[in-house]
NUNUKE-191559 format. One record per residue: residue number from 1; residue in three letters; z negated, y, x of N, C-alpha, C, O in turn. Coordinates in steps of 0.1 Angstrom, whole numbers, plus 5000, padded with zeros to 4 digits. Layout:
<recs>
seq->NUM; type->ALA; n.zz->Z; n.yy->Y; n.xx->X; ca.zz->Z; ca.yy->Y; ca.xx->X; c.zz->Z; c.yy->Y; c.xx->X; o.zz->Z; o.yy->Y; o.xx->X
...
</recs>
This chain:
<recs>
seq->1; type->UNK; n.zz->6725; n.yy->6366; n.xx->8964; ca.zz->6717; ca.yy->6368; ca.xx->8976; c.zz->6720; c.yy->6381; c.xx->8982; o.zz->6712; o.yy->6388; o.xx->8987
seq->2; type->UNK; n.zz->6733; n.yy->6383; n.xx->8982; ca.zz->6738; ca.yy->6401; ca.xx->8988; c.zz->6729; c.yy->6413; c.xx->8982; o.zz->6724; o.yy->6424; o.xx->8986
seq->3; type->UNK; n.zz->6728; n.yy->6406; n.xx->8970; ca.zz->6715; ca.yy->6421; ca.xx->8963; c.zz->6702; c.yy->6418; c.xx->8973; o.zz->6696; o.yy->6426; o.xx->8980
seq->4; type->UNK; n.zz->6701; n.yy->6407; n.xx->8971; ca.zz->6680; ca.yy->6404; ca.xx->8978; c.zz->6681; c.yy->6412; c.xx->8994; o.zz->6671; o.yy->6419; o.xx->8999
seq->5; type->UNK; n.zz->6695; n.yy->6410; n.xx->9000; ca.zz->6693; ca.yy->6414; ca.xx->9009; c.zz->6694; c.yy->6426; c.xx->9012; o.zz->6687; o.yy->6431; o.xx->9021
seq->6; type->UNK; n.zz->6703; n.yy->6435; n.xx->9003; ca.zz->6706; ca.yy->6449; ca.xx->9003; c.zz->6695; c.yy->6454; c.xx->9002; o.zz->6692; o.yy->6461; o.xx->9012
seq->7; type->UNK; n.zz->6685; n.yy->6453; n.xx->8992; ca.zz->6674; ca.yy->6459; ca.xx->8988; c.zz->6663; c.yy->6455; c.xx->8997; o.zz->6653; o.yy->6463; o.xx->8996
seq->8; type->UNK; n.zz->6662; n.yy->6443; n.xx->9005; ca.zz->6654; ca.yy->6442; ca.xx->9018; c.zz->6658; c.yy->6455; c.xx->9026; o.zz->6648; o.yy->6462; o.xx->9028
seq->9; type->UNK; n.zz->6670; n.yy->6460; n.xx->9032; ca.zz->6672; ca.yy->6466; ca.xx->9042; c.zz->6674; c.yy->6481; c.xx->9035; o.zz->6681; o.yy->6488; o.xx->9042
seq->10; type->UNK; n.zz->6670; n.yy->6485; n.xx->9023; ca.zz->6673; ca.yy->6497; ca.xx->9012; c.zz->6684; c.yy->6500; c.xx->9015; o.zz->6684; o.yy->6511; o.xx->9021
seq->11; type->UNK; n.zz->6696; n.yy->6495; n.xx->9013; ca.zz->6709; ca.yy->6494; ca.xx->9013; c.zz->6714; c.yy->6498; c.xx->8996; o.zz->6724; o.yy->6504; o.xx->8993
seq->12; type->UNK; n.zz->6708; n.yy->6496; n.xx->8989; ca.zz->6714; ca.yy->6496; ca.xx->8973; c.zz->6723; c.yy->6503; c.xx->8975; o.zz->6733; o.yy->6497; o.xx->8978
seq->13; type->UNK; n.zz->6724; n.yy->6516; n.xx->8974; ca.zz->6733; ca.yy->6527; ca.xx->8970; c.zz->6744; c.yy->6525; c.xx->8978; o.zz->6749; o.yy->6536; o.xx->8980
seq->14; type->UNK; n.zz->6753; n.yy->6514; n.xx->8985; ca.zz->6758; ca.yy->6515; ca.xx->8990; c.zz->6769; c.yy->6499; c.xx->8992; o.zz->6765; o.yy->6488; o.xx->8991
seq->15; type->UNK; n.zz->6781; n.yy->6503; n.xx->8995; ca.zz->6790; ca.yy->6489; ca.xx->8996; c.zz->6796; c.yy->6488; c.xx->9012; o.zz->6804; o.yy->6480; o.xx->9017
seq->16; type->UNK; n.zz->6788; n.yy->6498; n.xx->9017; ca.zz->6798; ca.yy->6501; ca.xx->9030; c.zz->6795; c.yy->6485; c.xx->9039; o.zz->6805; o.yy->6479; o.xx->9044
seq->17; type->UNK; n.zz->6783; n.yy->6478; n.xx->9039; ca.zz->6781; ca.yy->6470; ca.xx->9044; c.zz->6784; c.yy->6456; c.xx->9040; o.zz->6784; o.yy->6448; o.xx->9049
seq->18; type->UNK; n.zz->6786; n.yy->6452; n.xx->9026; ca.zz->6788; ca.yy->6440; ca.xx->9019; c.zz->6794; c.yy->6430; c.xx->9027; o.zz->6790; o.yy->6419; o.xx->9028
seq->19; type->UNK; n.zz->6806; n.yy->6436; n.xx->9033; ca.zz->6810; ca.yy->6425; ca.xx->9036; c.zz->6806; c.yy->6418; c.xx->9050; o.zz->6807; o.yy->6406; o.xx->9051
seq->20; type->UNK; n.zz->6799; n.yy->6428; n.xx->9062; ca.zz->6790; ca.yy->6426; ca.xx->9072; c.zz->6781; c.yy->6415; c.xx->9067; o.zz->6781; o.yy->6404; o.xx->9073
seq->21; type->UNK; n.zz->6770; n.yy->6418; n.xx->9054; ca.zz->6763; ca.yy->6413; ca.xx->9051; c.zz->6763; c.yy->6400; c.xx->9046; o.zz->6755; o.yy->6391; o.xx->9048
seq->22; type->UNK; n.zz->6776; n.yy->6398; n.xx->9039; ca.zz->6778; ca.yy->6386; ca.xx->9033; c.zz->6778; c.yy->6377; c.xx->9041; o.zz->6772; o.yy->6366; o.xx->9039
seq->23; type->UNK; n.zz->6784; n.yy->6380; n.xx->9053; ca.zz->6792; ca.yy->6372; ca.xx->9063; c.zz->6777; c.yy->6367; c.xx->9071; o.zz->6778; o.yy->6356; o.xx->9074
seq->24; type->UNK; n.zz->6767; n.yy->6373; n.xx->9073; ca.zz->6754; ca.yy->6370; ca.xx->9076; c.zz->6746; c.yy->6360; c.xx->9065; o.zz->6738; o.yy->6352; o.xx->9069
seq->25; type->UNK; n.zz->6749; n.yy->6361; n.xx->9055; ca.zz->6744; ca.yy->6351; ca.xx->9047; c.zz->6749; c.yy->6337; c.xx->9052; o.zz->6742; o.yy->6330; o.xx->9059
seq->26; type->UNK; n.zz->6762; n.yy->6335; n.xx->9048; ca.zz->6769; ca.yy->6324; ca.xx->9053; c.zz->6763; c.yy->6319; c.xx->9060; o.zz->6756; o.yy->6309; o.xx->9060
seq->27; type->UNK; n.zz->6764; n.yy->6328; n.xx->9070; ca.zz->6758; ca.yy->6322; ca.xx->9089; c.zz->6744; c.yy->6315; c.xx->9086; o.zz->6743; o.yy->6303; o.xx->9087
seq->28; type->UNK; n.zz->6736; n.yy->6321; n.xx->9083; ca.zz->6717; ca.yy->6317; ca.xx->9075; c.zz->6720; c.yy->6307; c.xx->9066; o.zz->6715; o.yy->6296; o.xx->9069
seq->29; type->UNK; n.zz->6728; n.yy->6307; n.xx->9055; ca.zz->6729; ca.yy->6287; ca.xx->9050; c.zz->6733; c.yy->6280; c.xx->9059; o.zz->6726; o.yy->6270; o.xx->9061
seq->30; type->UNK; n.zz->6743; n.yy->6280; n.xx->9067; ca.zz->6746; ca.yy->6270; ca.xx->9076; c.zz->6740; c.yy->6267; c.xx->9084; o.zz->6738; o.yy->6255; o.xx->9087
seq->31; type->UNK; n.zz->6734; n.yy->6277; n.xx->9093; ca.zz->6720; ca.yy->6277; ca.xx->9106; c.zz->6711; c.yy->6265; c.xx->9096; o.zz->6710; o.yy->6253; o.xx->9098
seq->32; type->UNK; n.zz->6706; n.yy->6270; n.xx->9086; ca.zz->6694; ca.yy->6263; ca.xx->9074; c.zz->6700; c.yy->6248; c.xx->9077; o.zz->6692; o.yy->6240; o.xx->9083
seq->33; type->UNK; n.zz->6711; n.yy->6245; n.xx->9076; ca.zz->6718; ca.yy->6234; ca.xx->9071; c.zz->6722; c.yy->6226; c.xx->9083; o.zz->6724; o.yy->6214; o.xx->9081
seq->34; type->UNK; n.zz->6723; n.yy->6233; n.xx->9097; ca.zz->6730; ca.yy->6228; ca.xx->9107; c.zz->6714; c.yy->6221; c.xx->9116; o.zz->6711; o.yy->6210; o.xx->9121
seq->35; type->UNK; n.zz->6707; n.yy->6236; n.xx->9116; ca.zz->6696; ca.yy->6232; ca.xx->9129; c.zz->6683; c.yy->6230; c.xx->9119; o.zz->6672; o.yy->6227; o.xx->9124
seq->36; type->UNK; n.zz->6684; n.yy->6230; n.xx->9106; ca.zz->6668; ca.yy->6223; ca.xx->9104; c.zz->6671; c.yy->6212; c.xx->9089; o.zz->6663; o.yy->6209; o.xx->9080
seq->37; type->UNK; n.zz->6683; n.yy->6209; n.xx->9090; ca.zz->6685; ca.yy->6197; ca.xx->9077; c.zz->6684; c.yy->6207; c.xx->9068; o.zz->6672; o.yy->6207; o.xx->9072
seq->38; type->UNK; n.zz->6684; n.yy->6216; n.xx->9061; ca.zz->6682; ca.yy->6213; ca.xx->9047; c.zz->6695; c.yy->6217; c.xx->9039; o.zz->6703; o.yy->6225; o.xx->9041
seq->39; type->UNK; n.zz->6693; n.yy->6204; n.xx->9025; ca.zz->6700; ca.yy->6202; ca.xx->9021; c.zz->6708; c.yy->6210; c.xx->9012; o.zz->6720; o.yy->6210; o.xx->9011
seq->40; type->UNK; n.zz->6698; n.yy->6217; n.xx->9006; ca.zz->6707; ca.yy->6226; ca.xx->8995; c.zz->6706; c.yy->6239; c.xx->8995; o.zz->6702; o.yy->6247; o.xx->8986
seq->41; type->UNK; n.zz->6712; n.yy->6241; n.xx->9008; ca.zz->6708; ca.yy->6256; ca.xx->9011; c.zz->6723; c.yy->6260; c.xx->9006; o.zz->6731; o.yy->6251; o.xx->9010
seq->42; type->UNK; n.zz->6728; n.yy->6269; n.xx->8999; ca.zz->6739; ca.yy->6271; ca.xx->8996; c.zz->6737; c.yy->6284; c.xx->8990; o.zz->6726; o.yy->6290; o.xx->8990
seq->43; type->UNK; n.zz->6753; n.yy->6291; n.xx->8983; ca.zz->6747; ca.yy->6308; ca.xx->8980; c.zz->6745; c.yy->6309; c.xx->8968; o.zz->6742; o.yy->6320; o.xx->8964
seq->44; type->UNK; n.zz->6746; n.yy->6297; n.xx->8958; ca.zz->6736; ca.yy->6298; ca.xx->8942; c.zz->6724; c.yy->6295; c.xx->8945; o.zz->6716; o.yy->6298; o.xx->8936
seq->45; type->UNK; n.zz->6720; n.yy->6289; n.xx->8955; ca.zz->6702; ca.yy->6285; ca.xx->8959; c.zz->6697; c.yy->6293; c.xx->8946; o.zz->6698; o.yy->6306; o.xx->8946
seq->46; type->UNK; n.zz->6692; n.yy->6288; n.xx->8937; ca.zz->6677; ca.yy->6298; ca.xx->8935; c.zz->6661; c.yy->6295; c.xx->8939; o.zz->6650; o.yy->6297; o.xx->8935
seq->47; type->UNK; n.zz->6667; n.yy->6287; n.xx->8951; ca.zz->6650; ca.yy->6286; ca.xx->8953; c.zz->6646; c.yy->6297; c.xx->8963; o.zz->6653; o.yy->6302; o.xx->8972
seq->48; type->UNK; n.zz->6633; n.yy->6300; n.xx->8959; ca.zz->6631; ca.yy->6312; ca.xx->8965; c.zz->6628; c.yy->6310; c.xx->8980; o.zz->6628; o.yy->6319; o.xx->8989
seq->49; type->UNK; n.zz->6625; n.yy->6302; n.xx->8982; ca.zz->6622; ca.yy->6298; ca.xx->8998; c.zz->6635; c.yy->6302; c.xx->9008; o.zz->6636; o.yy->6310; o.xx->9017
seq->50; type->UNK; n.zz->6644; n.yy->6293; n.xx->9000; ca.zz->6658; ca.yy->6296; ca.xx->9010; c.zz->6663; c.yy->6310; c.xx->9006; o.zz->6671; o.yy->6315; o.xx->9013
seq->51; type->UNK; n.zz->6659; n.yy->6315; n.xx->9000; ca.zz->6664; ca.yy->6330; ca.xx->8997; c.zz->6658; c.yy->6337; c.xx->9007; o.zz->6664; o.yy->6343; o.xx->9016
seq->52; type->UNK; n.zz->6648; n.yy->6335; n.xx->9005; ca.zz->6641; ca.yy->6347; ca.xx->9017; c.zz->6644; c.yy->6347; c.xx->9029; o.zz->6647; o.yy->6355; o.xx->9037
seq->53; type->UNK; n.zz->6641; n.yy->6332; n.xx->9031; ca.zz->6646; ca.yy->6324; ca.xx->9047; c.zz->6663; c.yy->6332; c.xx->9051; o.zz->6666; o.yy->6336; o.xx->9062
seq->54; type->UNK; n.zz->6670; n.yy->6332; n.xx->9040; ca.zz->6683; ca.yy->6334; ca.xx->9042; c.zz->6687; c.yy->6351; c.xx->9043; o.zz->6698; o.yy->6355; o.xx->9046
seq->55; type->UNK; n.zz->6677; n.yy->6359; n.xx->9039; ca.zz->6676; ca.yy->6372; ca.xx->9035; c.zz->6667; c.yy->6376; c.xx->9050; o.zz->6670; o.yy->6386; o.xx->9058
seq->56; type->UNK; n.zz->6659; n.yy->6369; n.xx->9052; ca.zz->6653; ca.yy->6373; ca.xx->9065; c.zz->6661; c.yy->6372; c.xx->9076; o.zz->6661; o.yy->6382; o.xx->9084
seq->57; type->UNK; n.zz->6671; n.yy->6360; n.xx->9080; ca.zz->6685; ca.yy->6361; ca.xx->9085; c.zz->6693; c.yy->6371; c.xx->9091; o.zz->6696; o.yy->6377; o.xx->9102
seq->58; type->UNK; n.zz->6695; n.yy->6371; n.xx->9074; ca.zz->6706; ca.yy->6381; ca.xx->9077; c.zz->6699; c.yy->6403; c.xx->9077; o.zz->6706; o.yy->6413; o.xx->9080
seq->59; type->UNK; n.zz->6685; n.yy->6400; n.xx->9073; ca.zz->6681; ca.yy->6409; ca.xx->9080; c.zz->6681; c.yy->6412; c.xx->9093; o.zz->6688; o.yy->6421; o.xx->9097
seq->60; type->UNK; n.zz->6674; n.yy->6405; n.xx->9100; ca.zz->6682; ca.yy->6398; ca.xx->9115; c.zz->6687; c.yy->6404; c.xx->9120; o.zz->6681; o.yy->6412; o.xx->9127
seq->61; type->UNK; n.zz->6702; n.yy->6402; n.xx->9120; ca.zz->6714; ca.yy->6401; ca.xx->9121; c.zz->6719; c.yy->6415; c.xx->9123; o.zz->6725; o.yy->6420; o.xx->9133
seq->62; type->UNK; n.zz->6713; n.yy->6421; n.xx->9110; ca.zz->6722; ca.yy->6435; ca.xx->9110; c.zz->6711; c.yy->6442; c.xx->9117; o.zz->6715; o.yy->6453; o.xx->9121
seq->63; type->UNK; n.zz->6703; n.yy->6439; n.xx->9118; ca.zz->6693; ca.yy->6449; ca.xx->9130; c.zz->6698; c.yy->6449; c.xx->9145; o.zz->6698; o.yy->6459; o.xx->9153
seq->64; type->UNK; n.zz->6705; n.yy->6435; n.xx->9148; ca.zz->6709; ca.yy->6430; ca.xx->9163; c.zz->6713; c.yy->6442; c.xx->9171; o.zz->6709; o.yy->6444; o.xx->9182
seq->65; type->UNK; n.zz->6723; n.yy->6451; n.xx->9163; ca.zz->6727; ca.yy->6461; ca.xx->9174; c.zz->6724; c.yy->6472; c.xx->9169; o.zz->6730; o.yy->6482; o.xx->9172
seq->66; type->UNK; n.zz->6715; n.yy->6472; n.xx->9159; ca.zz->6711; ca.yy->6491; ca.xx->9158; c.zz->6697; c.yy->6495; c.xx->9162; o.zz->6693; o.yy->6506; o.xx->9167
seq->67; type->UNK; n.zz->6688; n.yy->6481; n.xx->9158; ca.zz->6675; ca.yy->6482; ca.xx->9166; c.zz->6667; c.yy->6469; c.xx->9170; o.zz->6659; o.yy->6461; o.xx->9165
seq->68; type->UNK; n.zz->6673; n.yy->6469; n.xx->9181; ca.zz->6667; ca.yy->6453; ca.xx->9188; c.zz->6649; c.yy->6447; c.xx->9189; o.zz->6645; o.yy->6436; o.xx->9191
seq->69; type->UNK; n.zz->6640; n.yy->6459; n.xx->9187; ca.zz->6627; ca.yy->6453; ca.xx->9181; c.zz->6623; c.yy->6450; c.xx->9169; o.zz->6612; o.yy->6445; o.xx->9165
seq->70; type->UNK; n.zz->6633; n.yy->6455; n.xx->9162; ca.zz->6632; ca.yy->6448; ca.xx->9149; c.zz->6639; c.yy->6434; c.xx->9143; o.zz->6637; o.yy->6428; o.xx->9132
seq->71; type->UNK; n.zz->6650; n.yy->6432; n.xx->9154; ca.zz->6654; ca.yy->6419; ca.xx->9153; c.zz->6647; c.yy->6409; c.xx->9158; o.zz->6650; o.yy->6397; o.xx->9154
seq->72; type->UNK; n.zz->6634; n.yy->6411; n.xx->9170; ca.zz->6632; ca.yy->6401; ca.xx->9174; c.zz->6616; c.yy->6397; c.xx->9163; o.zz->6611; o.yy->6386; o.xx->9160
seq->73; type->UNK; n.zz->6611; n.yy->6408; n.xx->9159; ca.zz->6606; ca.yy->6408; ca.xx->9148; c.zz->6610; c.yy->6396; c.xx->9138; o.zz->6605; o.yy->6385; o.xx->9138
seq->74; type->UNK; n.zz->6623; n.yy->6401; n.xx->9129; ca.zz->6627; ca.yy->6393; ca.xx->9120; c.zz->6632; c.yy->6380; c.xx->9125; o.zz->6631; o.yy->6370; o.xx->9118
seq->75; type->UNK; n.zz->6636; n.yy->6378; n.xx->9135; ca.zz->6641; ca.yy->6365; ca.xx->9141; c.zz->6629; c.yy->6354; c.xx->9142; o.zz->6630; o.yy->6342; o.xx->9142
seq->76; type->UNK; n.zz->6618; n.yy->6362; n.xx->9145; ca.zz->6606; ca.yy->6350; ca.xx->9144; c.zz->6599; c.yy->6346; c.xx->9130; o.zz->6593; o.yy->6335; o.xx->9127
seq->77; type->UNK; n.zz->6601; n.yy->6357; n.xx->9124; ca.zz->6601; ca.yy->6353; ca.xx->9109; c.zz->6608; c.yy->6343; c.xx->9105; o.zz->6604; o.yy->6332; o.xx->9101
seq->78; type->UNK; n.zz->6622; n.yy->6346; n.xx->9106; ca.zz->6634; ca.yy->6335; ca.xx->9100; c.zz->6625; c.yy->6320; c.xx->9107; o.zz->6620; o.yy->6311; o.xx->9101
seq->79; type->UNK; n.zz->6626; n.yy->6324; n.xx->9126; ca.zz->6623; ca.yy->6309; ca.xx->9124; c.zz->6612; c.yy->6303; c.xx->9119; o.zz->6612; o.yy->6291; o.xx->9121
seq->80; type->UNK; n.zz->6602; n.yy->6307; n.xx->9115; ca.zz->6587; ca.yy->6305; ca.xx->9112; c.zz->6592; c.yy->6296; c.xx->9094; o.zz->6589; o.yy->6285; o.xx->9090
seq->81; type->UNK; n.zz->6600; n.yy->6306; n.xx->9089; ca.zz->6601; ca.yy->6299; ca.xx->9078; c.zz->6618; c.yy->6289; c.xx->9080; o.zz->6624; o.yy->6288; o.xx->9069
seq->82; type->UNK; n.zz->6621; n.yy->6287; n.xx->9084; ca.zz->6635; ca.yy->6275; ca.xx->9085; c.zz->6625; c.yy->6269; c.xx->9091; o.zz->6628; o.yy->6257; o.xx->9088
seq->83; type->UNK; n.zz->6609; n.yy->6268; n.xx->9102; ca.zz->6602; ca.yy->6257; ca.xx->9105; c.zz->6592; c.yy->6251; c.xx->9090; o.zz->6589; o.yy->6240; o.xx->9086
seq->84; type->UNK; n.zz->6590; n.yy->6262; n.xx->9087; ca.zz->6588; ca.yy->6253; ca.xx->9073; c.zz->6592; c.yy->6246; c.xx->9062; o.zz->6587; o.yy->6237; o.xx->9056
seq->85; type->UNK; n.zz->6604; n.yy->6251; n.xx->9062; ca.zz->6613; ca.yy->6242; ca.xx->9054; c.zz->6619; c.yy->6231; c.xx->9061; o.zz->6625; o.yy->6224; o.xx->9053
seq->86; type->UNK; n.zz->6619; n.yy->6228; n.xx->9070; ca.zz->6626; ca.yy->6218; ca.xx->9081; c.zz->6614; c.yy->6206; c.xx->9074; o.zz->6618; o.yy->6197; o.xx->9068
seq->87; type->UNK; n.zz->6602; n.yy->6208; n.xx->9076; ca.zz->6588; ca.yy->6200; ca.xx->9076; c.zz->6585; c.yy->6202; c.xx->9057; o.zz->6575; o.yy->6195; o.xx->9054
seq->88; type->UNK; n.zz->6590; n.yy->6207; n.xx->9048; ca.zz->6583; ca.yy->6204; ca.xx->9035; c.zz->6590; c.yy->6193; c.xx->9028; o.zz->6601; o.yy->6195; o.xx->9031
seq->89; type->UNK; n.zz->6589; n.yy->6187; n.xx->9024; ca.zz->6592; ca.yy->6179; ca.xx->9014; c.zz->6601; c.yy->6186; c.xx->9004; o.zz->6600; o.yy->6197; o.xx->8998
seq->90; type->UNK; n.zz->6612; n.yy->6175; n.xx->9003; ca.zz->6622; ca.yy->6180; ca.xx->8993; c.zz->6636; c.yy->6187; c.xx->8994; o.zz->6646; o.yy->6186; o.xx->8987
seq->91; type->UNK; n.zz->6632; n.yy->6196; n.xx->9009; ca.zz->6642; ca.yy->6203; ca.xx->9016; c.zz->6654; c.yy->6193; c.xx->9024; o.zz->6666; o.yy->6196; o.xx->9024
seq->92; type->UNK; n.zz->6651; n.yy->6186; n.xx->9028; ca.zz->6659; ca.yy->6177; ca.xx->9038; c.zz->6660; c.yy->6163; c.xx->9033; o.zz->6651; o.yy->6159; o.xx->9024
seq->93; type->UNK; n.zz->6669; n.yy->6154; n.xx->9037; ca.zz->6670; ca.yy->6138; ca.xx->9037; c.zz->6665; c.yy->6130; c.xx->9051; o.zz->6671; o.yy->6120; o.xx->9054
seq->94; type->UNK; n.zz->6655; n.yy->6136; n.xx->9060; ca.zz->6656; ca.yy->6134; ca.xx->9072; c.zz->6643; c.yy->6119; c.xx->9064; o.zz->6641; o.yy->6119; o.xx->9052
seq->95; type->UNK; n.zz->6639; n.yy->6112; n.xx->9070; ca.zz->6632; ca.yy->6099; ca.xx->9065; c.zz->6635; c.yy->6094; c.xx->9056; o.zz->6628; o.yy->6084; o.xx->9054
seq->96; type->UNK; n.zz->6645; n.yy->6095; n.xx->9047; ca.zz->6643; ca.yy->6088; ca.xx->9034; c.zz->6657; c.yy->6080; c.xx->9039; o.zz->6666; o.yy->6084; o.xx->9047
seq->97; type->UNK; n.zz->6656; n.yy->6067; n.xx->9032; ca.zz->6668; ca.yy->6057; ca.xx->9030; c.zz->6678; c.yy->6059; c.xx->9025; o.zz->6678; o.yy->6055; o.xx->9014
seq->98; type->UNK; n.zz->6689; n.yy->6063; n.xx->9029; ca.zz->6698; ca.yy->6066; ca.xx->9027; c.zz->6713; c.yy->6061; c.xx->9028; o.zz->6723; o.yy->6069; o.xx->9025
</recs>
């Protein structure tokens, strides 16, 4: 997921940020996991939903203090899609018998 997101924010050429960024991942599975159920948000995910969800995040994130209209930008994104995933089928155990 550190590459999807490097190359969202054209970071490639570079490690200066990795560990900033990692640490924003984290935060985006667990937010996934804490405020909208879902279950298998984790950092092997290969589903592409939680990837992006978690990549738009932590795009987010690293905008917060260098350019704040583009965080609030990406921040409605994230939640637009963590509201989709909260509501699709498959993502969560919220109704099912358990």
């Amino acid at each position: 997921m550190l590459e999807a997101v490097k190359n969202a924010l054209q970071l490639t050429t570079t490690t200066k940020y990795d560990s900033e960024l990692t640490g924003y991942i984290h935060a985006g599975l667990q937010d996934l996991t804490v405020t909208a159920g879902v279950t298998n948000a984790t950092t092997d995910s290969t589903d592409p939903l939680i990837q992006r969800a978690v990549a738009t995040y932590a795009c987010a994130q690293f905008y917060l203090t260098r350019d704040s209209s583009q965080y609030a930008v990406m921040m409605a994104a994230y939640e637009s899609q963590k509201g989709s995933l909260r509501q699709a089928t498959g993502y969560t155990n919220w109704g099912n018998d358990a």
